[in-house]
Structures are given as C-alpha cells and as structure tokens.
FIKE-34794 format. One record per residue (C-alpha): x, y, z; residue number from 1. Coordinates in pm, 1 decimal, always signed. Layout:
// FIKE-34794
         xx         yy         zz     n
          X          Y          Z   NUM
...
//
This chain:
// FIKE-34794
         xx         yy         zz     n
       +0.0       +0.0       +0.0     1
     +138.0     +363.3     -133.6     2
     +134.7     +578.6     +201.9     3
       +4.8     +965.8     +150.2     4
     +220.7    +1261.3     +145.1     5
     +109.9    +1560.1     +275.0     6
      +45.2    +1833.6       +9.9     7
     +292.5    +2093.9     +227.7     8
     +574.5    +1811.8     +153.1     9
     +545.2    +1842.4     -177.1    10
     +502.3    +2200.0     -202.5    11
     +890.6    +2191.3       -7.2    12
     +983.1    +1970.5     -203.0    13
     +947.2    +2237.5     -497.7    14
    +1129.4    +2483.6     -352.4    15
    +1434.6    +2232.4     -294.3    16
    +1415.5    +2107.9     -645.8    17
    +1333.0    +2505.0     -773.6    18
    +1699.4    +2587.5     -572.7    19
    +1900.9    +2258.7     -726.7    20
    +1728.5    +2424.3    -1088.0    21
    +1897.8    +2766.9     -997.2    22
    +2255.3    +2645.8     -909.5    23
    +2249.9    +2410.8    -1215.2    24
    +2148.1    +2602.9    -1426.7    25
    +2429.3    +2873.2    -1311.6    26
    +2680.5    +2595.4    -1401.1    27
    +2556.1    +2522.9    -1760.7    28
    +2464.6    +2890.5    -1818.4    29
    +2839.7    +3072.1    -1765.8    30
    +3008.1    +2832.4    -2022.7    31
    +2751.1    +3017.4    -2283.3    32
    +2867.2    +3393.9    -2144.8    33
    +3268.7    +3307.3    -2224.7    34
    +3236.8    +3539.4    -2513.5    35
    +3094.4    +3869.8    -2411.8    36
    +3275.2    +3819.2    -2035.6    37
    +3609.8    +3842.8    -2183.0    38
    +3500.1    +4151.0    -2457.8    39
    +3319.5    +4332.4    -2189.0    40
    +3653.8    +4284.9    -1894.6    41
    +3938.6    +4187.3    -2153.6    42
    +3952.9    +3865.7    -1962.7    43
    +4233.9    +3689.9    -2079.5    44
    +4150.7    +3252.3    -2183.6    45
    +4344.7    +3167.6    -1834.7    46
    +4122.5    +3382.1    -1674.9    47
    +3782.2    +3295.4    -1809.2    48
    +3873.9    +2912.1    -1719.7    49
    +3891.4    +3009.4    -1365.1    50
    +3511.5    +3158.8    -1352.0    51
    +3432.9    +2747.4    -1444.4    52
    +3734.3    +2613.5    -1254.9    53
    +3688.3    +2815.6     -914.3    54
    +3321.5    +2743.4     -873.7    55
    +3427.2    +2350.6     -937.0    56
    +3657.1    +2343.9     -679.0    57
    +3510.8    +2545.2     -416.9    58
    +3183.2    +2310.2     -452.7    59
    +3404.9    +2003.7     -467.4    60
    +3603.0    +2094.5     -162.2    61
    +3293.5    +2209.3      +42.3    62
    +3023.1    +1943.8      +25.0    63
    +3124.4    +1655.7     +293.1    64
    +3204.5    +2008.7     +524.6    65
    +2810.4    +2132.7     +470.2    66
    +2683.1    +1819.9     +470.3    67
    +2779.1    +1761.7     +821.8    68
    +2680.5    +2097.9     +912.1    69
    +2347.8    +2053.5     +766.7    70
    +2310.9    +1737.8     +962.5    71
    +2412.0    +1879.9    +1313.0    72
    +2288.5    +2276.2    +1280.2    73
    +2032.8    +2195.0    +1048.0    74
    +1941.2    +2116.5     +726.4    75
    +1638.0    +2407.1     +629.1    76
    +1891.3    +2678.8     +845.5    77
    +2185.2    +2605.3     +584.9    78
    +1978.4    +2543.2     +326.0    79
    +1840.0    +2941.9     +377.8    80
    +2231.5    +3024.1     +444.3    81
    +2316.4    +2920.3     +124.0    82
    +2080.6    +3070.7      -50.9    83
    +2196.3    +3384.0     +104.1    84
    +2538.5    +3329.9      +76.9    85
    +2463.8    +3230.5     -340.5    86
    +2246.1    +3544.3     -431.7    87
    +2550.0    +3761.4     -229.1    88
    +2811.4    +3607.3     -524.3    89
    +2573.0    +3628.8     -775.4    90
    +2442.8    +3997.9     -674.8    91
    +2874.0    +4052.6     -704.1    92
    +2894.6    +3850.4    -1008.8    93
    +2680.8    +4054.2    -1194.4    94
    +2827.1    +4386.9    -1045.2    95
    +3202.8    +4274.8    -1130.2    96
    +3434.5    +4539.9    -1285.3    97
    +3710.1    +4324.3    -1366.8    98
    +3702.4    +3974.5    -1385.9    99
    +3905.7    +3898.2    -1080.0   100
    +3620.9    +3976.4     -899.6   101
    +3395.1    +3820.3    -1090.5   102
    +3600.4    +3453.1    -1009.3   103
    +3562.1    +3595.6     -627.1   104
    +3185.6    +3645.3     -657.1   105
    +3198.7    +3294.2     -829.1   106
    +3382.4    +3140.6     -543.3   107
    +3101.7    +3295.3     -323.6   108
    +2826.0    +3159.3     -507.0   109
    +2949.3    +2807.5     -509.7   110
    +3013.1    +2803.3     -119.4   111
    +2627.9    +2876.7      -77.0   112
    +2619.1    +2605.7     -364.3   113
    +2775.6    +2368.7     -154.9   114
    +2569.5    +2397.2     +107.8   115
    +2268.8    +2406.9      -78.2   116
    +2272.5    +2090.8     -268.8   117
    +2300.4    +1822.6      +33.8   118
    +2084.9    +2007.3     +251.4   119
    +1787.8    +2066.6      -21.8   120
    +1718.4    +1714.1      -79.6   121
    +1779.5    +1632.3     +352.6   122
    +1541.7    +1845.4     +489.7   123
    +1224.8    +1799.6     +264.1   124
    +1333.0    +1380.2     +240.0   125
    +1210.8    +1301.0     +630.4   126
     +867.2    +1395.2     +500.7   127
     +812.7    +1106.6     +333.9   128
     +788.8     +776.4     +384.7   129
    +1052.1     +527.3     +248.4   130
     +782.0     +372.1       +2.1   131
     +745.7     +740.8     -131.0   132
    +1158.5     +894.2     -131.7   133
    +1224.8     +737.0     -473.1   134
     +967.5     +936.2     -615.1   135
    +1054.3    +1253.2     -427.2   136
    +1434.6    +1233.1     -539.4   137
    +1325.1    +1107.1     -880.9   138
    +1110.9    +1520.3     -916.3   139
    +1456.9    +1652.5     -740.1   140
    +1644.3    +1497.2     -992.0   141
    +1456.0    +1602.3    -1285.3   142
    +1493.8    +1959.6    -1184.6   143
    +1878.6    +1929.6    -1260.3   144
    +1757.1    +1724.5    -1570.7   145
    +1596.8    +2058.7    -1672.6   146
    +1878.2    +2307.4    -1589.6   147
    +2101.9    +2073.1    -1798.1   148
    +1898.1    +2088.4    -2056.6   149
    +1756.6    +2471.0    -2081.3   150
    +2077.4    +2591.3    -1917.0   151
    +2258.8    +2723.9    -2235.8   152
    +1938.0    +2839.1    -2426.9   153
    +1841.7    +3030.3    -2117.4   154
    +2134.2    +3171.8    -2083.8   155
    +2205.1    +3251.4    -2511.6   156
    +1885.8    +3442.1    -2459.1   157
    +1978.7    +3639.5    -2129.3   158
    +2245.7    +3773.0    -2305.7   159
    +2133.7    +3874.0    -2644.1   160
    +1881.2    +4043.0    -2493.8   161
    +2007.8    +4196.3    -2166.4   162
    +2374.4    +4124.4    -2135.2   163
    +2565.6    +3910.7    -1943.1   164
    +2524.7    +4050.0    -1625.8   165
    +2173.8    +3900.1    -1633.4   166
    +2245.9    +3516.0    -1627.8   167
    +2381.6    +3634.9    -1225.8   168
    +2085.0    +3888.3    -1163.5   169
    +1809.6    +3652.6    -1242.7   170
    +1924.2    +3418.8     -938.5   171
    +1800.9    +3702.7     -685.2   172
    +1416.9    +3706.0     -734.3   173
    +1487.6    +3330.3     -740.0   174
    +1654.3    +3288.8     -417.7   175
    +1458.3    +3562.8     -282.1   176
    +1093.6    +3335.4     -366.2   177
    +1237.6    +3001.7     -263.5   178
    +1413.5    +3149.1      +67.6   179
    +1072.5    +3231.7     +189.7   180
     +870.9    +2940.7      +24.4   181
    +1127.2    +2727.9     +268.9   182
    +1078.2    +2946.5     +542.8   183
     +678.2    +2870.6     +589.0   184
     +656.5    +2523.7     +437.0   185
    +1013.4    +2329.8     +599.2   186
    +1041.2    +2204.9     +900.5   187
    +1320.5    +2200.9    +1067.7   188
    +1555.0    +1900.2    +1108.8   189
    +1862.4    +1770.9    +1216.1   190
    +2054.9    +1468.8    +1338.4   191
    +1936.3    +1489.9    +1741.5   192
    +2206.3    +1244.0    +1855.6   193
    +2512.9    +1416.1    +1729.9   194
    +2712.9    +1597.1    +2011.4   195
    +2999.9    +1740.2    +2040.5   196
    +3249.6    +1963.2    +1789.2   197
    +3328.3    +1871.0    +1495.8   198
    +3676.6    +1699.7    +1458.5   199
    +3903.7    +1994.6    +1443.1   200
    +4199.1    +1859.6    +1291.2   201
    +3984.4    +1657.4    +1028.0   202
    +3771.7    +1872.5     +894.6   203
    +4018.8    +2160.2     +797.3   204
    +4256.3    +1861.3     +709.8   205
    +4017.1    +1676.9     +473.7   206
    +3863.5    +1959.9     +341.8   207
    +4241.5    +2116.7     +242.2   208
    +4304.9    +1748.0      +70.1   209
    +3948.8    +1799.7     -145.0   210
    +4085.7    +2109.2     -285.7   211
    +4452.2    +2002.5     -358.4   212
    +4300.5    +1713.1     -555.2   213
    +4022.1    +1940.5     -724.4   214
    +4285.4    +2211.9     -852.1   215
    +4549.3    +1925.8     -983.8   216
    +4319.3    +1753.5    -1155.5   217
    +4096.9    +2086.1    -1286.1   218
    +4397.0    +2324.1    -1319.0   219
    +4596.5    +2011.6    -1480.5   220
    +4545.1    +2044.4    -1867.9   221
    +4621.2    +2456.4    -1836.4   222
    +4893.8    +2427.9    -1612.8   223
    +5057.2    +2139.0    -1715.9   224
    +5034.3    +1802.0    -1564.9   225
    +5436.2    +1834.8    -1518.0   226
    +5421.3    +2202.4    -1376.0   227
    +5580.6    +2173.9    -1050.9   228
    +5218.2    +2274.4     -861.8   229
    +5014.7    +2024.9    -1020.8   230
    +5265.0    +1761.1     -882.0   231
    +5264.7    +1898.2     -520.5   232
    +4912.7    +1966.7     -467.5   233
    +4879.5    +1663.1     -618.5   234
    +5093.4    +1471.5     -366.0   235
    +4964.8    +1648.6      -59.2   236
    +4633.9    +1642.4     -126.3   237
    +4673.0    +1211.9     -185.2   238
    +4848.6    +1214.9     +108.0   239
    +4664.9    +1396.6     +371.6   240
    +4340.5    +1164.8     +220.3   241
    +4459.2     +858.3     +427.4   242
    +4526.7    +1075.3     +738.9   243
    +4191.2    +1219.6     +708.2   244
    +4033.7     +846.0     +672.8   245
    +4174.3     +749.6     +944.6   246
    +4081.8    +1041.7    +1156.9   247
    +3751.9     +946.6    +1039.1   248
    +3774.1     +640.8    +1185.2   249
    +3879.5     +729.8    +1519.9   250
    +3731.4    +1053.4    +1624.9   251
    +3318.4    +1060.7    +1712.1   252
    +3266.0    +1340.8    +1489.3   253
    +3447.7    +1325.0    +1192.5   254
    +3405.5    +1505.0     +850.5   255
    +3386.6    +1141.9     +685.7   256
    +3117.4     +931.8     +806.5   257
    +3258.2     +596.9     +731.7   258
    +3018.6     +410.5     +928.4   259
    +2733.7     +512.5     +595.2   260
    +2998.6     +236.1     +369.3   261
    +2850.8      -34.3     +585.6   262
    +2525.3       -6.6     +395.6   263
    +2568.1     -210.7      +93.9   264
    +2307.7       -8.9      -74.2   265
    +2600.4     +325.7      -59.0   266
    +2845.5     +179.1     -117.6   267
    +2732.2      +11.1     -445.0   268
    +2563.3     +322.6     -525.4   269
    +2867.7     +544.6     -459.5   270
    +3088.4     +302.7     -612.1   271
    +2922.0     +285.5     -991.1   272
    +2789.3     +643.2     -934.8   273
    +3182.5     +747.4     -941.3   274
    +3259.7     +533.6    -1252.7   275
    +2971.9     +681.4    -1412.7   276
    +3076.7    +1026.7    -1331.6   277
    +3337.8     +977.4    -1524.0   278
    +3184.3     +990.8    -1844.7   279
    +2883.5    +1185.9    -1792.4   280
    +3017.9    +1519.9    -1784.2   281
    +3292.8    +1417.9    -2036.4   282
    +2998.0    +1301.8    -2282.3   283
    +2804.4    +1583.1    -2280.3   284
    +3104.4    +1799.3    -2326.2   285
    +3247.2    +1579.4    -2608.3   286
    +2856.9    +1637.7    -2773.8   287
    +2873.1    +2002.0    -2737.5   288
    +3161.3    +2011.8    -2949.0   289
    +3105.5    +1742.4    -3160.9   290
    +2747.0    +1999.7    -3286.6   291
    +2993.8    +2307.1    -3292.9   292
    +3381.5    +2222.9    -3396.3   293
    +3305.2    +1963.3    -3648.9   294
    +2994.4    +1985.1    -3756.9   295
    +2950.2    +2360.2    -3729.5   296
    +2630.2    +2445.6    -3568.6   297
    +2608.0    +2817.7    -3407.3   298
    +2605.9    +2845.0    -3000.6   299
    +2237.0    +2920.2    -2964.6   300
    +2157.1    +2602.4    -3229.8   301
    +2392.4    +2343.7    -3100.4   302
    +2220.5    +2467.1    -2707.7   303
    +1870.5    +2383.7    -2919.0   304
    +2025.5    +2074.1    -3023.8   305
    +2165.3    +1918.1    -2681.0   306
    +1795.7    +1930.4    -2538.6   307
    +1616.2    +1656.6    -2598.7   308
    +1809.0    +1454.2    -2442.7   309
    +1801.7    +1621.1    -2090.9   310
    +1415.1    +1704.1    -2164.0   311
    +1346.6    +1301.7    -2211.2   312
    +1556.1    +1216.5    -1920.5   313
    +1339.6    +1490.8    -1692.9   314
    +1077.2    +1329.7    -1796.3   315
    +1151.0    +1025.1    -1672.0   316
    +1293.5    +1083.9    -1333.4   317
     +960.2    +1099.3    -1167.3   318
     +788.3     +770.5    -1269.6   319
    +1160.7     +593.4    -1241.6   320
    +1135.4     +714.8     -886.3   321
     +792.0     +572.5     -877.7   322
     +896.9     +212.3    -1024.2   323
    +1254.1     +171.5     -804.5   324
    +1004.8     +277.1     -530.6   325
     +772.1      -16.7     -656.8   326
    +1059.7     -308.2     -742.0   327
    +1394.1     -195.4     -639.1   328
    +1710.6      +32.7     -768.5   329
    +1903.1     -264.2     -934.9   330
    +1784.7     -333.9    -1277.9   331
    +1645.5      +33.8    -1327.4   332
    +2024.5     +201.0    -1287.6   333
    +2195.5     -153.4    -1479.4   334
    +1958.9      -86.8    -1765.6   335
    +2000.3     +300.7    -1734.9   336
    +2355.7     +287.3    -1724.5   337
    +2373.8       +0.9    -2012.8   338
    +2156.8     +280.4    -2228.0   339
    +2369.7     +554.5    -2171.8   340
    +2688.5     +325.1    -2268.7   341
    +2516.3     +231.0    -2604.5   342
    +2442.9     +571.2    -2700.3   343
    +2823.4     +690.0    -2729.3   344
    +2880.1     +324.4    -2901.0   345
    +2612.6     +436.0    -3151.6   346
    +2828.3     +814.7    -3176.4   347
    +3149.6     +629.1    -3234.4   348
    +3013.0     +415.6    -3504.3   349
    +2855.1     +617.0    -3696.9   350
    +2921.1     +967.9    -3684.2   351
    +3121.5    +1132.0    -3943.2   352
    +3260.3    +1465.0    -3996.7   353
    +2991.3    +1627.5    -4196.6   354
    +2679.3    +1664.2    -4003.5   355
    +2381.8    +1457.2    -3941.6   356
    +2196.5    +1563.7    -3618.9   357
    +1860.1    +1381.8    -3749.3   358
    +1981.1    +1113.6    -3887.4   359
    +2271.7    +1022.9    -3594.5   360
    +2271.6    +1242.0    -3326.9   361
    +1927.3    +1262.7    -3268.2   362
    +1879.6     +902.7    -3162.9   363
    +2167.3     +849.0    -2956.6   364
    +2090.2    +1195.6    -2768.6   365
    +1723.4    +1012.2    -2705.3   366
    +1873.5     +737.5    -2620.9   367
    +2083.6     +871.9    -2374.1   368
    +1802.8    +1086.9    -2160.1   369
    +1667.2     +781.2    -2165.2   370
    +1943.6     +638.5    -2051.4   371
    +1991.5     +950.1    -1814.0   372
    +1605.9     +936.8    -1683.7   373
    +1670.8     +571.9    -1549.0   374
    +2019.1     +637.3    -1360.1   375
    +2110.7    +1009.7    -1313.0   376
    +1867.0    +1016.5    -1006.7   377
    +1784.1     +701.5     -905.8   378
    +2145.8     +609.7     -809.8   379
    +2107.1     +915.1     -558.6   380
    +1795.2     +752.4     -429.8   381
    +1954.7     +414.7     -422.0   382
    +2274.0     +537.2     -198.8   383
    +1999.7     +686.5      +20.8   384
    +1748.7     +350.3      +49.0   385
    +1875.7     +258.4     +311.1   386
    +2031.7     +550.0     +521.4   387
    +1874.0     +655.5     +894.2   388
    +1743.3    +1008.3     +813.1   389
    +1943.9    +1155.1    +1061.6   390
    +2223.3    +1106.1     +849.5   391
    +2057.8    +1248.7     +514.0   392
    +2327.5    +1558.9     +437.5   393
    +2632.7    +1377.5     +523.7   394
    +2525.2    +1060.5     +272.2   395
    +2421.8    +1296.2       -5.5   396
    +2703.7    +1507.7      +54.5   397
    +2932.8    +1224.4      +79.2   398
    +2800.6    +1061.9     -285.8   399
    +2783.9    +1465.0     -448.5   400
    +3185.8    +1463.4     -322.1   401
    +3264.4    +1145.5     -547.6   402
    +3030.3    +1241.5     -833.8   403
    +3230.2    +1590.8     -808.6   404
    +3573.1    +1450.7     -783.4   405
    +3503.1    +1236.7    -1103.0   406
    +3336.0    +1447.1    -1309.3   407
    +3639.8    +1677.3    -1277.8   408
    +3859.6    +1353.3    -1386.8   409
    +3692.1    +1245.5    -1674.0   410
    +3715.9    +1596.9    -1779.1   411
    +4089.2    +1579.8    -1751.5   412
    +4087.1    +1243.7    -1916.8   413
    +3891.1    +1309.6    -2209.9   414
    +4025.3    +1658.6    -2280.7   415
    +4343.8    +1510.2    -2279.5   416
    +4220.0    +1199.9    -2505.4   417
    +4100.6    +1447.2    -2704.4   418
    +4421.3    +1657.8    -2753.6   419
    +4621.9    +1334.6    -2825.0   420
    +4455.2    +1355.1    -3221.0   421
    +4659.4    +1450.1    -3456.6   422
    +4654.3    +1750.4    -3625.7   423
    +4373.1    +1816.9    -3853.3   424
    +4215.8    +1513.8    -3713.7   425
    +3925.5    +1611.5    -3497.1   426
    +3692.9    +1268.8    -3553.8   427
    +4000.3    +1069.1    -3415.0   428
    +3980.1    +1234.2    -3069.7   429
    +3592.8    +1249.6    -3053.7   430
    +3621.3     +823.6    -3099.9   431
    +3913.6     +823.1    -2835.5   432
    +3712.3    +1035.3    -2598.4   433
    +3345.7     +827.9    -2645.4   434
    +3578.3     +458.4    -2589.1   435
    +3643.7     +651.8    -2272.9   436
    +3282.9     +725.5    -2204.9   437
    +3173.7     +375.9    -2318.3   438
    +3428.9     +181.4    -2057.5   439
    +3322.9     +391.2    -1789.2   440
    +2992.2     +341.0    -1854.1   441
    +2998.9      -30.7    -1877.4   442
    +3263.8      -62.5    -1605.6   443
    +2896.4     +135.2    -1347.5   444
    +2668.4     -135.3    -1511.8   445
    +2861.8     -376.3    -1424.3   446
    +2893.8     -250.7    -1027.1   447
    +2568.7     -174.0    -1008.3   448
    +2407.7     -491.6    -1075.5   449
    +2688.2     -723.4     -923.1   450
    +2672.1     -551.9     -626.4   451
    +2360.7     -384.5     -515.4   452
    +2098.7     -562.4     -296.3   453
    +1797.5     -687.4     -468.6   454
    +1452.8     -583.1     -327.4   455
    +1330.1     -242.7     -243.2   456
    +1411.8      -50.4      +66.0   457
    +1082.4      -85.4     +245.8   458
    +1119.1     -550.6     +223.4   459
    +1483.9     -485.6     +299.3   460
    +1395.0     -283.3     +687.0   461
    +1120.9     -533.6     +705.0   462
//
C-alpha cells in the first residue's frame, strides 16, 4: 500500500528542487557567457577558465564540510544560508568590474552552492515515507535534468537580450521566492544524537586534501600536468586523504562518516555512481563540441540541439522514482547505465565529420536521456534507500563529493584523449574520448548490478 504525502511536503519539495534548478542552471549557463565576459573585462583565456574552474573546486572541496553541518545545525537553516550566501556572489557577479572579482563572486556563489545541494534534498526527504523517497528524489532529480537541458538556451537568450550580467541577476528574485517558500513550508531538522564539535583537525585537514586534488586535476590540462604545482598539490592532497580516513575512523565526529559504507546499498551506489561520473560530464562535453567544432552548428543552435536529451531524461525521473520505489534500484540504474553506454557506441560508429543531427545524433541523444532518466537520479535515491534520516546531508554530501571529484577527472581524461589527435584530425579524438565514455559506462553497469541488494528498501527494513 502507497502511504500519503502531505500536500505541504510536496510544495517543499518544490522549492528544494526550484533551488538545485537555480545552481544548475548557473553551471551550464556561464560556459555560454565566455564570449561577451572576456570583450566586456578583456579577460584573458586563463582567466575565463577560472570563472568554471573556481566554482568547481570550491563546490568540490565544500560538500562533505556542509553536509555535516546541515546534519548537526540543520538542514532548512543552511539550506536558507546558502541561498543567502549564493544570491551575495551572484548579486557581485553581476556587479564585477574586472574579472578577478567576478572569479571571487563565483567562489562565493558556489560556497552557498555547496551547502545548498546536500541540505535541499535532507530536509524535505524526512517527510516522506521510504515507500514514497524514490519518487521525491526522482522530481529533485529532474529539476537538474531541466537546468542541464535549458541551461545554455536560457542563458544565449539572457544575453542577447540583456547582457551578461543578467544570467547572475536573475538568481536574486529566485533565491529571494524560494528562501521564503522554505521558510513557511520546511520544518526544521537535524541529526538529534550528534554531540559534540566537529573533529578539528579533520575537517580543515580533509577539506584542504578535497581542494589540492580538485585544482590538480581541474587546473591540470592549463597548467601542465608536469608544472611543478600540479605535482605537489597533487601529492599532498593524496596524502593527507589517508590521514583524514583514518581520523575518520577514530574521532566521534568526523568530517567522513565511514560508518554510511557499511550499507551495501552506498556503497554500491557510490561506487558505480563514481565510474559513471566519469563519463557523464565528459559526454556531454564531447557532444557540445562534436554539434559546434566539427559539424559547425552556431552556439544558440547546437544549445537547441543538446535538449532533448536532458528534456526526455526529466521526464523520466519521476515515474523511475515511482517504479525503483515499486521493485527496487538494481535493474532500473543496470539498464540506465547500459543505455547511456550504447548511445556513445552508436556516436562512435557512426558519426562522421559532416553533419547529421537527425539522422545520428538525434537518436543516440534520445537514447541517452533515456538512458539519463533511469540512472542520473535514481542512483542518488539508491545510496539513500537505506540510510537513517538523521544522516541524510552527510550521505548525499558524501556521494555529491565522489560524483564531483570524477566528473572533474573524466574531464581531464577526455580533454586530454582528445588533444592526443593529430593535427587536422578532430573525428580521431571524438572516438578516443566516447571509448572513454563507453568503458566507464559499462565498467557502473557492471557494479551496479553485481553488487547492489535486490529488493526495495521498504522488504529490505522489514
């Protein structure tokens, strides 16, 4: 039997998913603005990479440290921080004068990012009943889907018609609405059995290491993956890691909560979430260039063009929630995952360098929100089955950390795959970059449904 949901819980739940729309769709919008940034502030390339690059890392570094704080200080109180703290950088983004403030203001906005994104999903998630979270996550999810998707198109129009400034100024009526929708319709939560401070060598510690590894492996294609500060942050940051595990293992509030990779559900989840990571980003990338270096499309058209895959896969993420709900996580995210994997085979078999959106990219980008609609959220409500709602931030956090990590190193990967073609021979690191993609892929199926408990989440706490 379905259990009801109170109307109010949904109602929060749409200003959590409205918020995960706004930051997404600040990530996918800026990319669009590169052009008219660096005419209107003489930005110089190094420069512009750093509005993308800081945002990545400050997010990256940040999560496991608010998803903790969400837990302990509460999840709708740092939810409402964030959204303070994001329309302060983007209020300052839009402002900027020069563009080293605008990578400030961008650092700004992706602290109250990071402190956003684990704490949305927490604090509306103990209003429903396990039978029903699938679902929930599933509408969460295909919020994202949609800032994915309408992200550049939003943004191409912003900016032909207002200016640049505008993709930062329309996140203040935004944050302003949602800030008090959350205020009247959240309750408040938080874990009620954690005590004591936070572990004070850890935290600083482990959140130092996330940022080492974040700017080696994001700064490492500009810089040079020789240059003598990729190699030491590099180092450090791999070598504090350990220290901070096992600080996590000993201290009774750590930043890491290890004791969450007892539940086979996470750890599957986390596991094949972080292989598929690695190609999900990288794909979509690979696509965007694939519709504007070789086959020539025109910002605004190849934006127009990269939508219907995101569209399909928002459309899906609510009834997927619904069925892994219904019959389990395991075969939805194999099959998902599988999907996704095929799509980039189809890419790499067929596509040529003159253009044929209908008649090759059109299917596998269908394909792959298909693909997309099954996994994309359903392995964040699979890591979370099982989890004791007290511990909602941390586990989200903990799974957005991985996802974050690898997303930034399939980047590196395939950008460097990419590079490797020789001269003049663009189609050669396009199918370099997709074998990537396709291993990765495969490798998550393959985790996923070797590993992952069969059964749903309510017959597995019976």
């Amino acid at each position: 039997m379905v259990e009801p949901v109170e109307r109010r819980s949904w109602l929060a739940l749409g200003a959590a998913t409205a918020a995960a729309f706004m930051v997404v769709v600040d990530v996918s919008i800026v990319n669009v603005a590169f052009p008219s940034i660096q005419k209107s502030l003489g930005a110089s390339n190094a420069a512009l990479s750093w509005i993308v690059s800081g945002y990545s890392i400050t997010v990256g570094s940040f999560l496991l440290l608010s998803g903790r704080l969400a837990d302990r200080q509460g999840r709708r109180k740092m939810f409402n921080l964030g959204l303070a703290i994001f329309a302060v950088g983007s209020l300052f983004s839009g402002v900027a004068p020069e563009v080293e403030v605008l990578i400030a203001a961008r650092v700004v906005q992706a602290m109250g990012g990071s402190l956003i994104m684990p704490s949305s999903l927490a604090m509306v998630l103990p209003e429903f009943p396990v039978s029903r979270r699938s679902a929930a996550i599933g509408m969460w999810g295909a919020m994202g889907a949609l800032g994915a998707a309408f992200g550049p198109s939003i943004g191409a129009l912003l900016i032909e018609g207002l200016g640049w400034r505008w993709i930062f100024y329309v996140n203040l009526p935004i944050a302003a609405l949602v800030f008090m929708a959350s205020t009247r319709l959240v309750r408040e939560s938080r874990d009620e059995g954690s005590e004591g401070r936070l572990d004070v060598v850890g935290v600083p510690m482990g959140t130092l290491a996330l940022a080492l590894v974040m700017v080696a492996i994001v700064q490492g294609e500009g810089w040079g993956y020789g240059d003598y500060r990729i190699v030491v942050f590099a180092v450090v940051g791999v070598v504090l890691l350990p220290f901070v595990v096992w600080r996590s293992r000993s201290h009774p509030n750590p930043l890491l909560d290890l004791s969450l990779f007892s539940y086979r559900s996470f750890s599957s989840a986390t596991a094949s979430f972080g292989l598929y990571a690695l190609g999900f980003v990288p794909g979509f990338l690979m696509s965007s260039l694939l519709l504007q270096d070789l086959w020539g499309l025109t910002v605004l058209e190849a934006g127009l063009g990269l939508t219907p895959g995101p569209i399909m896969a928002s459309a899906l993420s609510v009834p997927i929630g619904r069925m892994a709900d219904r019959w389990g996580h395991r075969w939805l995210l194999t099959s998902g995952v599988a999907l996704c994997g095929l799509s980039y085979l189809w890419l790499l078999l067929l596509a040529g360098e003159s253009s044929a959106y209908f008649a090759v990219f059109l299917p596998s980008s269908i394909a792959l929100g298909t693909g997309v609609g099954l996994s994309i959220a359903t392995f964040v409500s699979a890591a979370m089955c099982d989890i004791p709602p007290s511990r909602f931030a941390i586990a989200n956090a903990t799974t957005r950390t991985v996802q974050q990590v690898c997303f930034a190193l399939g980047i590196a990967v395939v950008v460097a795959l990419f590079s490797s073609a020789p001269a003049g021979e663009l189609l050669i690191g396009f199918q370099r970059a997709w074998i990537w993609v396709i291993v990765t892929f495969a490798a998550s199926a393959v985790v996923i449904m070797a590993t992952f408990p069969s059964g749903t989440a309510v017959r597995r706490a019976q």
